[in-house]
N, C-alpha and C positions, 0 to 999 in steps of 0.2 A: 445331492438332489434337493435336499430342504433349503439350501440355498437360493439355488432355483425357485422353490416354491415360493421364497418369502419375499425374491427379487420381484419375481412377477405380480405378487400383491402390491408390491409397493410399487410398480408403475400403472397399475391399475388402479391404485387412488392417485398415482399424480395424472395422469392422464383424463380421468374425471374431474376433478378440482381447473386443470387447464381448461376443458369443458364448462363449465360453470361462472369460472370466475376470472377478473372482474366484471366480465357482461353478462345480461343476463340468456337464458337459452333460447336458443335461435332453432328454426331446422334443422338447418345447416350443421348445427351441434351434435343432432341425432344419431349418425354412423358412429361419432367419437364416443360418446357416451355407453352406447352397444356395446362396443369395443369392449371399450374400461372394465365396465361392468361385466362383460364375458369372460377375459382374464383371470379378473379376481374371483369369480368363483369358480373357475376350471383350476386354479392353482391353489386353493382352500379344500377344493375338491381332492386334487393329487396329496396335497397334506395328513390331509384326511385319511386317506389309502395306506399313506405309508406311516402314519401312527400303527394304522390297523395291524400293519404287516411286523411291525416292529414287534409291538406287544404280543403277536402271536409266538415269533418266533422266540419272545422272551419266558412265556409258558412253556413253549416246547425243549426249553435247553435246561428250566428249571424241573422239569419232571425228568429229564433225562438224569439227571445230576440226581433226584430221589432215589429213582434205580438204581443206581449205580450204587449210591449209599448201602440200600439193602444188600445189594447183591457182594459187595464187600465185607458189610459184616457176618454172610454168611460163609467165610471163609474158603472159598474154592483154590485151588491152588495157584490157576491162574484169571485175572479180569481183566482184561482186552475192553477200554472203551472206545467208542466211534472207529471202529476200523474197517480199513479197505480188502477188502476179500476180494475186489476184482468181479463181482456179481454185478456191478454199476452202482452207484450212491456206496453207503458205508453201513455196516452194522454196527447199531448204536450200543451191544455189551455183549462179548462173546466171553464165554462159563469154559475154561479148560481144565479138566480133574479134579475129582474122578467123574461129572458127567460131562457130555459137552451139548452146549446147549447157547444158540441165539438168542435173544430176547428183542423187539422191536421194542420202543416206547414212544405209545401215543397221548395224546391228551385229551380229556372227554368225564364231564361228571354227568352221574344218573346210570336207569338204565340201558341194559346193550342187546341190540338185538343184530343176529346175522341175514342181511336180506340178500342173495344173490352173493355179491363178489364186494357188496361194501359193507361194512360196520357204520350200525347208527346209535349213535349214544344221547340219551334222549331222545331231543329232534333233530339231530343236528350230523351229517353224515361224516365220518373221518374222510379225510380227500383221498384219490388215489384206489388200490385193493392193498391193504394194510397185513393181509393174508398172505398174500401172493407174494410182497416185498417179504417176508420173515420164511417162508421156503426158500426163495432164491435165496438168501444170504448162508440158509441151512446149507445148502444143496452145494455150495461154493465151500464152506467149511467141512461137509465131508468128503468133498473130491482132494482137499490139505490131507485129511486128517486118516483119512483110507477107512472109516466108520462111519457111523450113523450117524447125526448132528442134530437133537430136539430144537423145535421152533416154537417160542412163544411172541404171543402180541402183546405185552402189559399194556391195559387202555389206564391211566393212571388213577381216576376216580370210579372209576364205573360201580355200579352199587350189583352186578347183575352177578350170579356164580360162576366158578370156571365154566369152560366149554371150549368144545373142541368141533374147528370148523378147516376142513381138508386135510387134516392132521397136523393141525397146526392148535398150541393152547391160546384162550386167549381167558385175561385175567387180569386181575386189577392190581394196584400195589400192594396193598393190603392181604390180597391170596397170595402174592409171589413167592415168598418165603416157602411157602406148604408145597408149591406147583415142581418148585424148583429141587426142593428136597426129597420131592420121590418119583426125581428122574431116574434112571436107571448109572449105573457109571458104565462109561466108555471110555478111558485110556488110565492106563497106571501112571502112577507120577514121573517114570523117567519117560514117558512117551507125551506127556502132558509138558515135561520141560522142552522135549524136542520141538512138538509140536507149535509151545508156544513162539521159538525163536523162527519157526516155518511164516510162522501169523505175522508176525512183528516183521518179518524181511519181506513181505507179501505187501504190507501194510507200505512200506516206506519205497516200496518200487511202483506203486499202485499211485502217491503222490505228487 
């Protein structure tokens, strides 16, 4: 697509420049010129768009990867990143033994307040119900797991305290550690190994 976008610039200055020159403008030139000139910034525009999109989702993959970091050196028996539970989309780090527990990761600096069904961090609202997405993935891992499955939301900057909204945690990077260490345990290690080959086969039929 950036292809695209850069093609269409560049026939929108030649298309201007044919308009211009060597005569000088006419009328007649008018529509041509419109043109051109509508082009090049509809396609500077669309540029524009998907810089935006790019960068976002390059925050979103780089906070995921922090998580994960943590949630790794804290040892669990098993960590499952981005996986398919079959809920729709993917659980971005599922925790197996001895607790089990989802974690969503979103991206947002400042504080966090719960308004209704969306998280606002700062001014600025996470997209979606970022709640709702970290139960379902729960609710899908312990229909696997035949137990109970903790859901958290880590918002990765958030400056605000834990909090708990539907029964879902939500928490920053920085609290994660604490959130996650006194979750309760839900499977012994040999139900944690079963369990995780149940995730990981779920996961690659799910793709």
């Amino acid at each position: 697509m950036r292809l695209f976008y850069l093609a269409a610039a560049a026939v929108g200055v030649y298309l201007g420049t044919r308009a211009v020159s060597p005569k000088p403008v006419r009328i007649t030139d008018a529509p041509l010129l419109a043109a051109a000139a509508l082009l090049l910034l509809y396609s500077l525009f669309q540029a524009s768009k998907e810089h935006a999109a790019t960068t976002k989702a390059r925050v979103g993959a780089t906070n995921e990867s922090r998580v994960a970091r943590v949630l790794s050196k804290m040892g669990p028996t098993y960590l499952i990143n981005s996986a398919m539970l079959g809920a729709g989309g993917d659980a971005d780090h599922v925790l197996i033994g001895p607790c089990l527990a989802v974690v969503e990761t979103k991206s947002g600096h400042g504080p966090l307040s719960v308004r209704g069904r969306s998280l606002v961090v700062g001014a600025r609202p996470i997209p979606g119900d970022p709640v709702a997405q970290a139960k379902r993935q729960a609710a899908a891992m312990s229909k696997l797991a035949g137990v109970y499955c903790d859901a958290i939301v880590c918002v990765a900057d958030t400056t605000t305290p834990p909090q708990i909204d539907r029964g879902v945690t939500i928490c920053s990077l920085a609290q994660l550690q604490g959130v996650v260490s006194a979750l309760p345990t839900r499977v012994s290690a040999i139900e944690a190994t079963n369990l995780n080959v149940k995730v990981r086969t779920r996961d690659l039929a799910s793709r």
